[in-house]
C-alpha positions as CSV (number, residue, x, y, z in Angstrom):
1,X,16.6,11.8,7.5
2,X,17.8,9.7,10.8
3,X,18.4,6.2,10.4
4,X,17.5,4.2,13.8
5,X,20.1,1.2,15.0
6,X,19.1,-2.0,14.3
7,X,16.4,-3.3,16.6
8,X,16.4,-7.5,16.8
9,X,12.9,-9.8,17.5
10,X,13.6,-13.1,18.6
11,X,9.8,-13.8,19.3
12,X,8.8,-16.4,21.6
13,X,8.5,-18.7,19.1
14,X,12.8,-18.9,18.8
15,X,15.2,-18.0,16.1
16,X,17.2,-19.6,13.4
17,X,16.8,-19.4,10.2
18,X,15.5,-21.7,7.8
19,X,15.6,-22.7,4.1
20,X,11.8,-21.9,2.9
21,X,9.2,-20.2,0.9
22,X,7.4,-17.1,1.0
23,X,3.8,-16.8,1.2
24,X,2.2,-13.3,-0.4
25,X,-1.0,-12.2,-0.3
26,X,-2.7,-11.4,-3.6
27,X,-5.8,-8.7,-3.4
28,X,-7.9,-8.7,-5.9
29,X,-11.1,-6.7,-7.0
30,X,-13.9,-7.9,-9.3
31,X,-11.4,-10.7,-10.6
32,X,-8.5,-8.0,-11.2
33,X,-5.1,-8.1,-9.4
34,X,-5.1,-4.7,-7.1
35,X,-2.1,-2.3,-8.1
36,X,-0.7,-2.3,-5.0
37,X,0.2,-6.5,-5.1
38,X,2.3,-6.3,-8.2
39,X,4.5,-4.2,-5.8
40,X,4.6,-6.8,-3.3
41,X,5.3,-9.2,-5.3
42,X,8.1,-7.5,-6.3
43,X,8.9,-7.1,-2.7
44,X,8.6,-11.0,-2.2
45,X,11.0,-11.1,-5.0
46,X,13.8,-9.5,-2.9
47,X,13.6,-13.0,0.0
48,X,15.3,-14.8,-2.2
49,X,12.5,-17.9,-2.0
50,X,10.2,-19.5,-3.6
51,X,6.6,-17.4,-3.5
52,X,3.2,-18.5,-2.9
53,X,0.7,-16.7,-4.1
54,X,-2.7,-16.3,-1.9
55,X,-5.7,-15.0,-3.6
56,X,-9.1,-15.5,-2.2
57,X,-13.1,-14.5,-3.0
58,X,-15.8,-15.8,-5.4
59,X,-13.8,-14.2,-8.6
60,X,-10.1,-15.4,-7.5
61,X,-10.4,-18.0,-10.4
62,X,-10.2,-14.9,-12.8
63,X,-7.1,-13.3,-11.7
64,X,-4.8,-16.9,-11.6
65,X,-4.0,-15.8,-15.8
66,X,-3.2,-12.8,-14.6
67,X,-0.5,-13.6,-12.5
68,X,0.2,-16.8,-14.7
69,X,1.3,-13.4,-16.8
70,X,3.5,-11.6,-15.2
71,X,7.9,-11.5,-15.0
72,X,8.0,-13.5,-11.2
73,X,10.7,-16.0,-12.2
74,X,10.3,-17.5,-8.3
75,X,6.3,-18.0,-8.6
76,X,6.0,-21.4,-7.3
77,X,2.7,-21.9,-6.9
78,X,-0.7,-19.9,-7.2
79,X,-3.2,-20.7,-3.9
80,X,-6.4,-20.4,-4.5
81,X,-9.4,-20.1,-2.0
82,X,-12.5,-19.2,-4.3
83,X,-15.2,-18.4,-1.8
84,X,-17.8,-15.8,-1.5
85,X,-17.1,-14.7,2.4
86,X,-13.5,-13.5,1.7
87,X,-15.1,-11.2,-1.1
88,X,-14.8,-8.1,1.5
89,X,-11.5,-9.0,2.5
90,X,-12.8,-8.8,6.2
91,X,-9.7,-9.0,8.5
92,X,-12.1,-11.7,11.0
93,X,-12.2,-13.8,7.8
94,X,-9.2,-13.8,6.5
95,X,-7.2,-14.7,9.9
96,X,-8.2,-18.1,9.9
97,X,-7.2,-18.6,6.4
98,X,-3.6,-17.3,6.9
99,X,-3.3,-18.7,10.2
100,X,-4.5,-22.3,9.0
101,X,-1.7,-21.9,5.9
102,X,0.8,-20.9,8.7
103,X,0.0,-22.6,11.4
104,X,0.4,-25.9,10.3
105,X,3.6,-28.3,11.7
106,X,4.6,-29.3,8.5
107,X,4.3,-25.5,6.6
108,X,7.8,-24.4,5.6
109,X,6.8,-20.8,5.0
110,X,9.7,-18.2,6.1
111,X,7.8,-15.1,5.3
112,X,4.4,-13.5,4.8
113,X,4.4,-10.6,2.7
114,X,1.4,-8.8,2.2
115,X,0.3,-5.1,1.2
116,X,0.6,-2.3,3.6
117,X,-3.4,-1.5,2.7
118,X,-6.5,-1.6,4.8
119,X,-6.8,-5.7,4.2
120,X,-3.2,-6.1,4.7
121,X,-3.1,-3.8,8.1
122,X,-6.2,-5.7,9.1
123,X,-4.9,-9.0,9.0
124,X,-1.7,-9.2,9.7
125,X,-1.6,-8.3,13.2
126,X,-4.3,-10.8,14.4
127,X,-1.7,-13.5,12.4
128,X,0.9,-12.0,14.4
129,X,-1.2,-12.3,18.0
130,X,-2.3,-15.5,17.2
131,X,1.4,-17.1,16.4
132,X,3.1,-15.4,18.7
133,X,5.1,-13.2,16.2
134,X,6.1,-9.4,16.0
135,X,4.8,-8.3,12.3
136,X,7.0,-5.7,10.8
137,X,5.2,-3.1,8.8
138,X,5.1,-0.9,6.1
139,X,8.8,-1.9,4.7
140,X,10.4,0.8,2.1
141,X,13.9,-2.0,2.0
142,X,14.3,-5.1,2.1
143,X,18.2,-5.6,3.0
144,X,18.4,-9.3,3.2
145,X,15.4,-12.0,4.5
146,X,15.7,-10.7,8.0
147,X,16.7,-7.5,7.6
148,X,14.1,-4.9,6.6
149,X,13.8,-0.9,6.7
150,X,10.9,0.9,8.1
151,X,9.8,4.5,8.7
152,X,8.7,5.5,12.1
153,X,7.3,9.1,13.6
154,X,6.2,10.3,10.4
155,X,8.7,9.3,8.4
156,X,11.5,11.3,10.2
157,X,13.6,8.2,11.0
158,X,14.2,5.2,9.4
159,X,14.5,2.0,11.6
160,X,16.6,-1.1,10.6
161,X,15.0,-4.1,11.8
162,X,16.7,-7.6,12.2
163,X,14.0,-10.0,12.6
164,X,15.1,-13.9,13.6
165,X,11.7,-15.2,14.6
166,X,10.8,-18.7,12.8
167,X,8.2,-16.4,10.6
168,X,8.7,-13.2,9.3
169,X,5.6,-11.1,9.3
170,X,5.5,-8.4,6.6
171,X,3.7,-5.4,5.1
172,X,5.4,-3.6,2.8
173,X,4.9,0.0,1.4
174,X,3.8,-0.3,-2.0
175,X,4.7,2.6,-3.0
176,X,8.6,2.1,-2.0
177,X,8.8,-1.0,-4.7
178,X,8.4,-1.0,-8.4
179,X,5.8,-3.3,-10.0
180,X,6.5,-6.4,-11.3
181,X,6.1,-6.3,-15.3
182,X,4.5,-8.7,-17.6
183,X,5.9,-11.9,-18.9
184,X,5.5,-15.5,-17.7
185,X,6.5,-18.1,-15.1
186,X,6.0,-21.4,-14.0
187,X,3.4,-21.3,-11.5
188,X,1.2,-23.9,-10.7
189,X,-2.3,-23.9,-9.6
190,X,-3.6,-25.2,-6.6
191,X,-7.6,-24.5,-5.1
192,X,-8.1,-25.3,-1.8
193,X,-11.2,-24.9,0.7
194,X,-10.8,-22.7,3.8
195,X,-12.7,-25.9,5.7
196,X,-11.6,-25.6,9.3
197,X,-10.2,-21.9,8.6
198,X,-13.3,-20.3,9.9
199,X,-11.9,-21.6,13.4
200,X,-8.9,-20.8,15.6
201,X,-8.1,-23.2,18.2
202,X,-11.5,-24.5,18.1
203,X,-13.3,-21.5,18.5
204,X,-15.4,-20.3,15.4
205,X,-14.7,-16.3,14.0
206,X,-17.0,-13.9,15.1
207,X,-19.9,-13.3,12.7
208,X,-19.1,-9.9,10.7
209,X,-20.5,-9.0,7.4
210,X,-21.0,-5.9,5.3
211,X,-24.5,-4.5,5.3
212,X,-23.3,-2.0,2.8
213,X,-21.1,0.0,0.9
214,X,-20.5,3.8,-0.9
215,X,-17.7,3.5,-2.9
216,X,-16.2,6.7,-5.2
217,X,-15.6,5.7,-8.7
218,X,-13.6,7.7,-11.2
219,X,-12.0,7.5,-14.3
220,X,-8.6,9.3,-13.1
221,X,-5.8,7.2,-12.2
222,X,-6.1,5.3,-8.7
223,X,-4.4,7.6,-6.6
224,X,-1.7,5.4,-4.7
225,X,-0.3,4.4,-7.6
226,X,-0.3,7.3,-10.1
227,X,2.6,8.7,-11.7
228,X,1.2,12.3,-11.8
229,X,-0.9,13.9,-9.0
230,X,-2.3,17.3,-8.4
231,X,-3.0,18.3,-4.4
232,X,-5.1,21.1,-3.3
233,X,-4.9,22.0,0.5
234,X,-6.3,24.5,2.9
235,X,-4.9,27.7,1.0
236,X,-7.4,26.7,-1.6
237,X,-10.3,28.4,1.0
238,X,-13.3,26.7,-0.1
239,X,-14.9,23.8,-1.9
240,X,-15.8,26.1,-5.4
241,X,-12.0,27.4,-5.8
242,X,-10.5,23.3,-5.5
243,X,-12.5,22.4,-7.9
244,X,-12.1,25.2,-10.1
245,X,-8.2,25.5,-9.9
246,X,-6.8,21.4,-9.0
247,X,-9.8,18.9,-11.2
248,X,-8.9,21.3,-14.6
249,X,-5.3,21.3,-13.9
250,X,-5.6,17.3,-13.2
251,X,-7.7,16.8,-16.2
252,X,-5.5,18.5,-18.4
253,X,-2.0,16.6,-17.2
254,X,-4.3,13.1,-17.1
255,X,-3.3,13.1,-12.9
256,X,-5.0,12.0,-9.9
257,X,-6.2,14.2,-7.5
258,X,-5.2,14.8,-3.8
259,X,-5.7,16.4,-0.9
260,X,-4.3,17.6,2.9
261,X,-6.0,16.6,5.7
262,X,-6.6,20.3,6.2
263,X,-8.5,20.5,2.8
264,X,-10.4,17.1,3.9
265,X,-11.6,18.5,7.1
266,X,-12.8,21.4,5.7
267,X,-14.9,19.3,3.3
268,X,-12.9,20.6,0.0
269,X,-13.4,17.0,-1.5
270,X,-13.8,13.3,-0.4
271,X,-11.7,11.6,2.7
272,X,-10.4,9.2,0.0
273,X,-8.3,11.8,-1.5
274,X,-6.4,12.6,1.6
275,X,-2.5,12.4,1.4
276,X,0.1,11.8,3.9
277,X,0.5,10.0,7.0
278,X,-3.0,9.3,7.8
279,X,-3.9,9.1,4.4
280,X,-2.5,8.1,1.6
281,X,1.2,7.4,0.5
282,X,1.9,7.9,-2.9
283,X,5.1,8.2,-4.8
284,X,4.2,9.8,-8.2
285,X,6.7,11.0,-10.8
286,X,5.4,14.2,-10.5
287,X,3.6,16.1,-7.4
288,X,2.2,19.8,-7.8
289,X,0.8,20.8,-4.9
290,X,-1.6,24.2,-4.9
291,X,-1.8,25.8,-1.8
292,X,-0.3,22.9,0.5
293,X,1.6,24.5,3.8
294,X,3.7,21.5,4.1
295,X,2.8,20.1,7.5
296,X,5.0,17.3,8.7
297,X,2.2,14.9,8.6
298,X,1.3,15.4,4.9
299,X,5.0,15.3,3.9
300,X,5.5,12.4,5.0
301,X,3.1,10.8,2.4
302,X,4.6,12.4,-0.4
303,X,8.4,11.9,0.8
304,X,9.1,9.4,-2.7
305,X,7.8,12.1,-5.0
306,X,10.2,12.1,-7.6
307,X,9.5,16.0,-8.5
308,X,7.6,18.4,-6.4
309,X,6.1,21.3,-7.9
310,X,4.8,24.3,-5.2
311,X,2.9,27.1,-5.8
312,X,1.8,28.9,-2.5
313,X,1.4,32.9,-2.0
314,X,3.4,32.6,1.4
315,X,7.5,32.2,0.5
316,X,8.0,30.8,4.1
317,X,5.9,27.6,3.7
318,X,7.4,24.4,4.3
319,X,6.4,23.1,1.2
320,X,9.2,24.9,-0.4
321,X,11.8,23.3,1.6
322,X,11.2,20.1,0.1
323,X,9.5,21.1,-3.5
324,X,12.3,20.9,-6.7
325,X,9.8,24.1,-7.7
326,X,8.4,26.6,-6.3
327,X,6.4,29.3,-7.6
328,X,5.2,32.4,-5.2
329,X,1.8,33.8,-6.2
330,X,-1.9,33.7,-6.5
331,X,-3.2,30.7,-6.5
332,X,-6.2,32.1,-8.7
333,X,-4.2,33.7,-11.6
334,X,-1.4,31.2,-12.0
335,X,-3.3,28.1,-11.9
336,X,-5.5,28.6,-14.8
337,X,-2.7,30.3,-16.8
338,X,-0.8,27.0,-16.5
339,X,-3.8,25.0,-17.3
340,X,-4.3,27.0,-20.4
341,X,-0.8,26.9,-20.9
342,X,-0.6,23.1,-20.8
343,X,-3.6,22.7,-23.1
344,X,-1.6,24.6,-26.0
């Protein structure tokens, strides 16, 4: 692994730092915090600063015991913005919002943290354009409150970055951070009406709503944040042999399942199971990957595995380079072996 110099923003905006708070966005789903924000929070936790919690749609309401819950010593204060038109996290809605709690003359925020996940990579840049700032994304370190680490060309280097803009713009990689636990803090509450946050600068958000949705439900562990995950890529050859050789194997361990971008293409299993640089990033305690090559790009979504386990027919594959165990052979007779093996 390279590690890049350090790399400063001064933004437009100008430098110096300042005694403040943190600002974190919260994602929710049906009322439920999302996985992926009790490792931000955790993140958040690392400023130093007082945190603000920002969680927004119709069911918001639900979650504020949640986090009323949970070991976050520097909680300060719980926002909440109950209204139905943040439900789909729409990056063109949620701007305003963000911007408005920036933006302001008197806001003392330092930092806003948020999730390196499709609402938190929608979002953040518009912030960024809109203020002026440089957002620094998908964080794996957080060194001091304007110092962060970040991955860059597929997770071959890794870039110190010295931000001393006014406002630090985060996303962080969830799976780099451990979840915060339960227990309790002191949070207050405080609900609040987006009003004039469906404007910037006068001029009202574009209209943009959901007309629909497919979403793949499953009773497996979430995949970005499972501790056990079974991949099948394109040495798998067809649809029939994936899911007779990786969903057994995952039922039996209790895993997610995963896939290459290889297996994806090739229509093996859903688009939502793809792993690795454009896919997923997961950091599970423990990988086994049937029939994954190794390519660079899927690599660099499993780079925090904490044990790799490869069985391929072809000794040369990348994936051994990197895999803590390897296992040479047929695909077809040593799968279900182990799976019978791990049943006993």
């Amino acid at each position: 692994m390279l590690r890049a110099s350090v790399r400063r923003f001064t933004g437009i905006r100008g430098s110096g730092l300042r005694s403040a708070s943190t600002l974190a966005f919260v994602e929710t789903s049906k009322g439920a915090i999302a996985p992926a924000s009790l490792n931000t929070l955790y993140a958040a936790t690392k400023l130093g600063n007082p945190i603000d919690a920002v969680i927004v749609g119709s069911n918001a309401s639900e979650a504020v015991s949640e986090l009323q819950k949970l070991d976050v010593a520097s909680l300060n204060k719980i926002i909440v913005v109950a209204e139905e038109r943040l439900n789909d996290l729409l990056p063109e809605k949620l701007t305003p919002v963000f911007y408005e709690l920036l933006g302001k003359s008197e806001s003392d925020y330092s930092h806003l943290v948020v999730p390196a996940s499709s609402a938190g990579k929608g979002f953040l840049p518009r912030v960024g354009a809109l203020l002026d700032l440089q957002p620094i994304c998908e964080v794996t370190q957080i060194l001091s409150p304007t110092t962060f680490v970040r991955p860059m060309y597929a997770g071959n280097i890794l870039a110190t970055v010295e931000s001393q803009q006014s406002k630090k713009l985060i996303s962080v990689r969830s799976s780099a951070f451990p979840a915060v636990g339960s227990g309790s803090n002191n949070a207050t509450v405080e609900t609040i009406s987006s009003g004039s946050a469906t404007s910037v600068n006068g001029q009202e958000s574009p209209e943009v709503r959901v007309e629909a949705s497919n979403l793949v439900t499953s009773e497996r562990p979430e995949l970005g944040s499972a501790s056990k995950i079974v991949s099948g890529g394109r040495g798998l050859k067809n649809k029939e042999t994936f899911e007779s050789l990786v969903t057994p194997l995952a039922d039996t361990l209790g895993a997610a399942i995963g896939a290459t971008r290889a297996a994806v293409d090739a229509g093996f299993c859903d688009n939502s199971l793809q792993i690795g640089q454009t896919g997923k990033i997961v950091a599970p305690d423990l990988y086994i990957a049937l029939g994954v090559s190794g390519a660079i790009q899927h690599l660099a979504g499993i780079k925090d595995a904490k044990t790799v386990v490869a069985i391929n027919k072809d000794p040369e594959a990348p994936i051994f380079q990197v895999a803590d165990y390897g296992l040479v052979g047929d695909l077809n007779e040593i799968v279900p072996e182990l799976t019978e093996k791990l049943k006993q």
